[in-house]
Every structure is written in C-alpha cells, then in structure tokens.
C-alpha positions, 0 to 999 in steps of 0.5 A: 239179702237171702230170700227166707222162703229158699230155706224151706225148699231144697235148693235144687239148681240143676235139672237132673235133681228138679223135684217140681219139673222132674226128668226132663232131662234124666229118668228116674232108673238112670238118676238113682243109680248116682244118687248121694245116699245111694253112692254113700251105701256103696262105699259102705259096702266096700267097706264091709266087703274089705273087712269081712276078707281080712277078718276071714284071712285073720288079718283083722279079728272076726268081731271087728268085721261083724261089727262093721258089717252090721253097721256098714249101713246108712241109718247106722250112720250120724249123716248130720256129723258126717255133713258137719264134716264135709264142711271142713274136710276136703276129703272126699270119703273121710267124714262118712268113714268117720261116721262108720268109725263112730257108729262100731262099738268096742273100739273096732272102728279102728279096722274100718278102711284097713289098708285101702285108700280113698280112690280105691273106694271111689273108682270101684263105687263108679264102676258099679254105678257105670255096670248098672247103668250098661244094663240099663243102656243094653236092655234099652238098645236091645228094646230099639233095636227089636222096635227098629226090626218090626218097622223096617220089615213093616216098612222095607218096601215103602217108597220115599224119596232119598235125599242127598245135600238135603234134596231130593235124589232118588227113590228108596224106601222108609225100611232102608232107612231105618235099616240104616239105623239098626246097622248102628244100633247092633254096633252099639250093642256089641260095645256096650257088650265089649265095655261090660267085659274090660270095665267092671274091674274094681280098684283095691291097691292102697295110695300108689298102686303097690297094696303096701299097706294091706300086708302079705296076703294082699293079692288075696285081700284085692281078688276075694274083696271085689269077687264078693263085690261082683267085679274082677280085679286087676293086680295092676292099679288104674289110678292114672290109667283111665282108658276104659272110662275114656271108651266108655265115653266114646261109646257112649257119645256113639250112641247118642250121636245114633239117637240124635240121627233118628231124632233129627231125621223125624224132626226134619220129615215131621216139617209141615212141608214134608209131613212123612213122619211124626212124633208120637201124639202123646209127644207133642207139646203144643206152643204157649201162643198158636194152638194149632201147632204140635211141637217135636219137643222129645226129638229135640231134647235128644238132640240137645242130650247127645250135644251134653254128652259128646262134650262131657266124653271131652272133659273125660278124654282130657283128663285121661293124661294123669301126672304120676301115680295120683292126680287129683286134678284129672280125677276129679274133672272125670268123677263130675262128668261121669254121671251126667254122661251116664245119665244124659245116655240112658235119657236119651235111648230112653226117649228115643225108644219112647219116640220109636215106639210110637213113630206116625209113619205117613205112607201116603205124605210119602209117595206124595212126596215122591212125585213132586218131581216124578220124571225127574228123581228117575233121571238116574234109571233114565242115564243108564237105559240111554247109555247103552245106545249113545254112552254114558257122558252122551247120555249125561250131557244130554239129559242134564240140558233137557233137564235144565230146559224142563224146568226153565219151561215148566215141562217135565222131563218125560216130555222132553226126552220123548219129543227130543229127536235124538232120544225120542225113538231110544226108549220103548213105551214100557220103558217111558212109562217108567217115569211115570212110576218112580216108586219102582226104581228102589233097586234092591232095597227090599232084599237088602232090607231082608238080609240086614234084618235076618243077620241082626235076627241070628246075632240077638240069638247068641245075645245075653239077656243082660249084661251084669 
C-alpha cells in the first residue's frame, strides 16, 4: 500500500530535481535551462516564431498569427488538460499544441504548427537549450583558465617532486603542472568555440525532411523562422543525422575528463602523507564519526560527474546510426541523455572553478616532499654529468648499483658516488653540492611556464566575450 503522506511532496527521484538536498549534482543556472515549463515555452515560441512568418508571407491570415502570438504562452495555457493529455497521447509535443489550440479564439488555432512536425519543434527547443548551456561552459572555462594563469605564474618556479608509475622521479614545479592544465583547457575552449559555430542550427522540414507540407515559400518559411529563433538554418534536415549532437558529447566528455584530472590530482596531494594541496576549507566536509578528518568531498563528486557524463557521451554515440528518415528509437535514447550531459558538464567546471578558485597550495609540504630522496630524484643530473667521462650506459650500469647498495644500506646516494673509487674524483665540489639542492634541477620549467602562459595570454585577446 501507497504511503499517503507521498501525495503531499513532489516526488522527486532523481538528484537533479531534489528540493531538500538541492545541487549536489546540478546547479541552479545549468538545471533551469532544461526545466519542464521552461522547455514547454520554447516550444511555445517555436510556434509563435512559425506563424508570425507565414502570417508575414500570407501563407496563414495575419489575425491568426496575432492570436497565436499572444497566447503562445504558458499561463494561456490549460496545463491541468495538457497533463490529462499526456496521460493518453504517446506523442511528445500534441497535448501542449492542443492546449495552444484550445487556448486561440476564433478558430485560429487551427494555424497552430502549420506544416511543421513534432521533431522540428524538439531538435530546434534542444539546440537552444544546448547554446545556452555552451555560454555557460564557455564563460566557466574562460573563468578557469584565467584562475589557472594567476597559479601557474604564482607558482611556475615552486619546486615538486614529479611523479611518474606513481613515484617520485624528478623535480619540476607546481606551475608546470598547472601548465599542463591550462593546455587542455585553451583546447576545450576552442571547441566549444568551434561547437557554437556548427551546432546552433534548428531544424524546420515537416515529417521526412522534404518541407512538403509548408508549401511554395518553404525555404523562406525555414530560413526567417529560425532567424527570428536566433539560429541558422540548414535546407538539409538532420533528423537522422546526429554528428553534431555526437561531438558535443565528445567534447563535452573532454572536458570533464580535464576536471576530474585537476580533481584527482589535488585528491591524490591532499593525502595526509602527501599533504602538498588541499581543497578549499569551506569545501571540506568532516566525516559523520572522526572529527579530526577534512574530506575532498568536491573533487570527488567531479570525478564521479565526468564518470556520468563520459558514459551518457556513449548512449549518445549509439544512437547516432538512425534507420531511414526517423527513428524514434535513436531520438529518444539522445533526448534523455542530453540534459544530464549538459547538466553534469556545467556542474562539474562549475565545481572545478570553485576548487581552483580557492586551492591551499602547500609550498613547504613540497620541497619537504622533495627531499625525502634528496640524492636520489637528482639521479637523472648525476647519469649525464658522468656520461661524458665514462658514457652514458657506463655511467647508468653504474649508478643503478650504487643506487641499489644506498638503499640496501641505508646510505644515500651522495655517499656512495662520492666514496666509489671509480667516481669519487669524476665530479667537482660544485657539482656534489648539487645533490644537496634537487629544487635546482627543474630544467627549463620556468621559461616554458612563461610561454605557455604568454601564448594563452594573446589567444584570450582575440576571444569573444561569450558564445551565443
């Protein structure tokens, strides 16, 4: 039996739409672009847009249009009958185009959807909803990027230890890392550049793609009917031809796949053994039983975000191959996943920024760090300086055993070369004291933290402000 209480809440299953614990897993910018009534008024609009051309190309009476105009709007609109009708129809958009029917006095609510169909008002509602969420992943990516050139030049010649298999292998600095990021972020920002200019195409061509039903006039029907729309149009329908959603899915899995390497890198440093980077304090969520622990709770539901989205950019990519000219079967798997994608992206740069924003950067847990095998994470500088007197697999035979004999014997690796009568009288003082300074050898780090940093510099210059 039912719990009666369940009738007095909505009942929200999904944490997207949680009103109690809200936006753990959304945000509220991203969230409203896809919300229900809001998607109901664009297809409202679409309608309005559709008649007010063919009333100005007198292929439907002016008065008609007028009508429909003024109440192409949701509070115009019965939504009690429309849900009554979405309890028998199966068709996605006919009981809200009812009510837009029902609603037009005069009998002009017969010019309602004149000539277009149901996929054209769907396709071209998700591709608004996909520009406006673009501006906000643009604006979001152009924020961190400008966050991630303040640290990297804060930072670009902050010693670290460099790790590679997950241990320690040379010295490097935190500003090279994050140098690293910001590569991938410039990248993501001109696709997304590239995606605003081949996906804000709307789709207007009646049931197979051949804009039989709109008459003599139809190129100009479709072309003024998405200009007033603020999107091109394409005389070539894309009812089955869904690359472009399928890119913006793979760029999209980009770029959360970028957000969970930040967030996996600063959970990794943040371990207390490590203790090099931390999470905002604000951030931090302390566990239910030990107080004394700060949890990296944000970089863990970015990393849990980008796992939703990368598989959500695979139900999308198949159902890419459509059957004929309309295959419902593909549409629908692509219209469910599209908002989760788009929501689960923004929430995850969003959280990203937010982490970025504030990062504790542990300069002195670093070059701590650093020195755990002072002699030995310099081995690389030391093969190259004995190269040149004994050649290089000489020099690598050799260090690798006196490597090996350090540690067995609890030595470092200074002592060793320096008492190895084959080695000891290869290096000057200078160079021996070199070992005792690893935050020395980050090679060229600095100036290719510099460039990096320059050459983003002079490509935000020729950035739009926003994508729209």
């Amino acid at each position: 039996m039912l719990n009666p209480m369940v009738h007095l809440y909505n009942m929200n299953a999904h944490p997207i739409d949680f009103e109690i614990n809200q936006n753990v897993f959304s945000t509220p910018e991203v969230t409203a672009i896809f919300d229900e009534r809001t998607r109901y008024q664009r297809w409202l609009d679409f309608e309005a847009s559709l008649a007010k051309v063919q009333a100005e190309l007198e292929i439907i009476p002016a008065e008609a249009a007028i009508e429909i105009c003024n109440k192409a709007k949701l509070e115009h609109i019965d939504l009690e009958e429309v849900r009554r009708g979405y309890q028998k129809s199966r068709n996605s958009i006919v009981p809200l185009l009812n009510g837009l029917k029902a609603a037009c006095d005069h009998g002009y609510g017969e010019y309602v959807h004149y000539g277009a169909t149901t996929q054209d008002v769907i396709d071209t509602s998700e591709i608004l909803e996909i520009r406006d969420t673009l501006s906000i992943v643009y604006r979001d990516l152009r924020d961190l990027e400008a966050k991630c050139l303040e640290l990297a030049i804060r930072h670009k010649s902050t010693p670290i230890a460099a790790r590679t298999h997950g241990q320690q292998a040379l010295p490097t600095t935190f500003g090279m890392k994050v140098a690293v990021w910001l590569s991938e972020i410039r990248r993501h920002i001109e696709r997304v550049k590239h995606l605003n200019t081949v996906l804000c195409i709307g789709q207007l061509s009646g049931a197979v793609g051949t804009m039989a039903a709109l008459g003599p006039k139809a190129f100009e029907v479709v072309e003024r009917t998405l200009k007033d729309l603020g999107l091109k149009h394409s005389p070539l329908a894309w009812h089955t031809s869904r690359d472009s959603i399928g890119e913006l899915s793979a760029v999209f899995s980009l770029v959360v796949t970028t957000c969970t390497k930040i967030a996996n890198e600063i959970f990794q440093l943040q371990k207390i053994e490590i203790s090099e980077l931390r999470e905002p304090s604000a951030n931090a969520a302390s566990s239910s039983t030990m107080p004394h622990k700060q949890n990296p709770v944000i970089c863990q539901r970015i990393v849990a975000l980008s796992r939703h989205v990368r598989h959500l950019s695979g139900t999308i990519m198949e159902s890419l191959p459509h059957e004929h000219e309309r295959d419902a079967r593909c549409l629908w798997a692509e219209w469910l996943a599209v908002p989760q994608l788009c929501i689960y992206t923004g929430t995850a740069l969003n959280y990203t920024l937010n982490v970025i924003s504030g990062l504790n950067v542990l300069e002195e847990n670093m070059l701590k760090n650093l020195y755990i095998q002072k002699h030995f994470i310099v081995s690389e500088w030391l093969l190259f300086r004995l190269s040149h007197a004994m050649g290089k697999m000489a020099a690598m035979d050799k260090l690798r055993l006196l490597s090996k004999e350090a540690r067995d014997g609890g030595k470092s690796l200074k002592d060793a070369v320096t008492t190895d009568p084959e080695l000891k009288n290869l290096l000057g003082e200078d160079e021996i004291s070199m070992l005792d300074h690893p935050e020395r050898y980050i090679g060229q780090a600095v100036r290719i933290v510099e460039e990096t940093v320059e050459n983003i510099r002079q490509q935000r210059m020729i950035d739009p402000e926003e994508v729209k």
